[in-house]
C-alpha positions as CSV (number, residue, x, y, z in Angstrom):
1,X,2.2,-23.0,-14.0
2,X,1.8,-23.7,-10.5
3,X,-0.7,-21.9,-8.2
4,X,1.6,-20.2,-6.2
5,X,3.6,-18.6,-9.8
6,X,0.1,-17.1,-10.0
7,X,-0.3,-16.0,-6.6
8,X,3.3,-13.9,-7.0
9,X,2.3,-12.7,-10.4
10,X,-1.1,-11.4,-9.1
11,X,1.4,-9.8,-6.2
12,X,3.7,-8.1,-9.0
13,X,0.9,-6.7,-10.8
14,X,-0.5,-5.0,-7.6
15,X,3.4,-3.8,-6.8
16,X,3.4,-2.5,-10.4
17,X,-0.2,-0.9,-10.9
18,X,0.9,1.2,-7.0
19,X,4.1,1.9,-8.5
20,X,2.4,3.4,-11.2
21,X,0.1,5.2,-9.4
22,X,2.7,6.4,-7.1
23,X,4.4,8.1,-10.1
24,X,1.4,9.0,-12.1
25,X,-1.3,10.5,-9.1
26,X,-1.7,14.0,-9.0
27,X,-3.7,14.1,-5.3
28,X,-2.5,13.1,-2.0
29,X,-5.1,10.6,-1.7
30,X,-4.4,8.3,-4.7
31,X,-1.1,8.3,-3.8
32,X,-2.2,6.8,-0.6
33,X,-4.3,4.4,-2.4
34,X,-1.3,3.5,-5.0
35,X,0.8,2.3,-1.5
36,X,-2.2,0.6,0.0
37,X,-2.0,-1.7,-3.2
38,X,1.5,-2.1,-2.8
39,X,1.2,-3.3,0.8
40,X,-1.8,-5.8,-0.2
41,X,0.3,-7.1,-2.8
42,X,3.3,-8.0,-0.2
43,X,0.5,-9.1,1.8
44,X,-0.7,-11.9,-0.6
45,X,2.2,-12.6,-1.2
46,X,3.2,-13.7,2.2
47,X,0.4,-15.4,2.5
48,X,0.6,-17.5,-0.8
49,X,3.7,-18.3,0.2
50,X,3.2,-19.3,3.5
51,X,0.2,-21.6,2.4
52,X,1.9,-23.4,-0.4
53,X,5.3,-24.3,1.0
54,X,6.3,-26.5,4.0
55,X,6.7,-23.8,6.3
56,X,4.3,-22.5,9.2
57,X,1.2,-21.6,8.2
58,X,0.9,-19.4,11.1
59,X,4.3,-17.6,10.1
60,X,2.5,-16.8,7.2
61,X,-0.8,-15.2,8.7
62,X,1.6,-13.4,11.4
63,X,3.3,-11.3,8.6
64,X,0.4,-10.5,6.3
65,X,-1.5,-9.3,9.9
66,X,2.1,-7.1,10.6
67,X,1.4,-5.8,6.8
68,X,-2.2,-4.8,7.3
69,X,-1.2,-3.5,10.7
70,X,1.2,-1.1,9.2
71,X,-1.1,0.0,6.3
72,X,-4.0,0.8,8.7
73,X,-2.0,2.9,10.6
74,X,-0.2,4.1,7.9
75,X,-3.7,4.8,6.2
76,X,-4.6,6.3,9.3
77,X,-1.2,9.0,9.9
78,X,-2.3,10.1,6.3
79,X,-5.8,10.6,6.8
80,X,-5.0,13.1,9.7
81,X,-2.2,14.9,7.5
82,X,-4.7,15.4,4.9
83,X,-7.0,17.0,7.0
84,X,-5.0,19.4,8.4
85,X,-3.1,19.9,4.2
86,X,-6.8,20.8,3.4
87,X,-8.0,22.8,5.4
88,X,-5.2,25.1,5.8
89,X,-4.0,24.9,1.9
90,X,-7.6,24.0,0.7
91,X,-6.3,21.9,-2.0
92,X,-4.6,17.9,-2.0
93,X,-2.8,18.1,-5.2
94,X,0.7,16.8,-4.7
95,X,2.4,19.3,-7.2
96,X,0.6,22.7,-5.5
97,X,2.1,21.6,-2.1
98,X,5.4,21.8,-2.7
99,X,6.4,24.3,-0.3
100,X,4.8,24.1,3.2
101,X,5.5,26.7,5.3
102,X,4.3,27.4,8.7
């Protein structure tokens, strides 16, 4: 088994174990967490990918830092929205917000 088939299954199992939380998570915020492993594991695997083949390692780092780009400021957007959920619901479960009216 080469290094990089490790690398990609590592990068599965942190796409699966998000997926699952995705599906499974009750609050807002492990949801968030569940897609903040999904977009590390895309992350590594750009990266692993970029390292271990012929192509540009700086392709490579350029995508993973466009990945953690997007999942800070993704992480960032749903730190806001939670405040605001919270204190005007006063409660981050996922199934009790189902209707938000103004």
């Amino acid at each position: 088994m080469s290094v990089m088939t490790i690398y990609h299954l590592v990068a599965i199992f942190l796409l699966c174990i998000g997926i699952f939380g995705i599906a499974y998570r009750r609050t807002l915020i492990g949801i968030v967490l569940s897609i903040e492993l999904i977009l590390n594991g895309a992350g590594l695997s750009i990266m692993a990918s970029a390292q271990l083949t012929p192509t540009p390692n700086e392709l490579g780092q350029v995508g993973t830092l466009l990945v953690m780009g997007i999942a800070a400021a993704e992480a960032t957007l749903l730190l806001a929205i939670f405040l605001v959920v919270s204190r005007r619901f006063k409660n981050v479960e996922a199934g009790k917000l189902i209707t938000m009216r103004g």
